[in-house]
C-alpha positions in Angstrom: 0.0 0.0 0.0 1.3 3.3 -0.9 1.7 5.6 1.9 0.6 9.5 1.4 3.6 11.7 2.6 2.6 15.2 3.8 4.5 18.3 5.0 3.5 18.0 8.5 5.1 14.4 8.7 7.9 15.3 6.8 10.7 14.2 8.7 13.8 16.4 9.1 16.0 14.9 7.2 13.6 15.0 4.1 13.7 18.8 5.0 17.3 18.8 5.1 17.5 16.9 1.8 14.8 19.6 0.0 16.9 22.3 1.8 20.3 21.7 0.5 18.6 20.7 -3.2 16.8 24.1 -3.4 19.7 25.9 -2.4 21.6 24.7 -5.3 19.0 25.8 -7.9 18.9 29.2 -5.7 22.5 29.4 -5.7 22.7 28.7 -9.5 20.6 31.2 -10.2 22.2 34.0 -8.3 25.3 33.1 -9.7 23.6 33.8 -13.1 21.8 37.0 -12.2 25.3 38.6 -10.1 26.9 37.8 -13.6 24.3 39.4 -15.8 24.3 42.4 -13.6 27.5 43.0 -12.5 29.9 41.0 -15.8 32.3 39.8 -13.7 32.5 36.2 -12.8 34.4 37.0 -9.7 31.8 38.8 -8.4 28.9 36.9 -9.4 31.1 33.8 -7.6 31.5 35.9 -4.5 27.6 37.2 -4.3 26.4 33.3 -4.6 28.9 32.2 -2.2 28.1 34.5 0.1 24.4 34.0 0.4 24.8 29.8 0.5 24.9 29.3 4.2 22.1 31.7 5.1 19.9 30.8 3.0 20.2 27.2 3.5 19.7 28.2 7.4 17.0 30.1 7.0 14.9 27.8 4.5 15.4 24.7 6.8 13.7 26.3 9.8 11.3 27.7 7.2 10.6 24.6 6.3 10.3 23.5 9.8 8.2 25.9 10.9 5.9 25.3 8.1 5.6 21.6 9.0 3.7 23.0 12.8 1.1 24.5 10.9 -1.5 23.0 10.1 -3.3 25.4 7.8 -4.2 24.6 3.9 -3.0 20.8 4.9 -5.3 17.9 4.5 -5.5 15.1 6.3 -4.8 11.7 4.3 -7.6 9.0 4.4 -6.6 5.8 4.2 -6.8 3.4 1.1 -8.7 0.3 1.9 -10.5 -2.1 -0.5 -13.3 -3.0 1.7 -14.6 0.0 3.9 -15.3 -0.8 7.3 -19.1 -1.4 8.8 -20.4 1.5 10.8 -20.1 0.6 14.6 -23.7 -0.5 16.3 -25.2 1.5 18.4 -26.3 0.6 21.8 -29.6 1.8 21.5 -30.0 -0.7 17.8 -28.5 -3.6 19.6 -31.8 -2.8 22.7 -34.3 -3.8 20.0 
């Protein structure tokens, strides 16, 4: 049975893992933009460098953070091939 992941059970180290790969992309692409802006390499280098380990600190507890709330999250119902019988009553099993 395939089990539903959701933010609020992600576990740290899946935050970790999502951290570090976003902050690659995020680092790439600063790298890019410091060398469109500024032309130098060097520069661009020293701007994306710069911003790595802050950014990967502040997105983890970001991330963290997030997984507390429960807002705009939905709670997963579980797959089953044969739903379960609705429990009797007291007062139906009187009669």
């Amino acid at each position: 049975m395939t089990e539903l992941i959701t933010t609020a059970s992600a576990s740290p180290a899946r935050s970790l893992a999502k951290t570090i790969s976003w902050r690659v992309l995020g680092s790439l692409d600063t790298l890019l933009l410091g060398y469109i802006f500024t032309g130098s390499l060097k520069a661009a280098g020293s701007i994306a460098s710069a911003e790595v380990v802050t950014k990967i600190i502040l997105y983890y507890f970001h991330e963290r953070g997030w997984a507390h709330i429960a807002w705009g999250t939905r709670v997963p119902k579980p797959l089953s091939a044969h739903p379960e019988p609705a429990p009797v009553s007291s007062d139906s099993q009187a009669r």
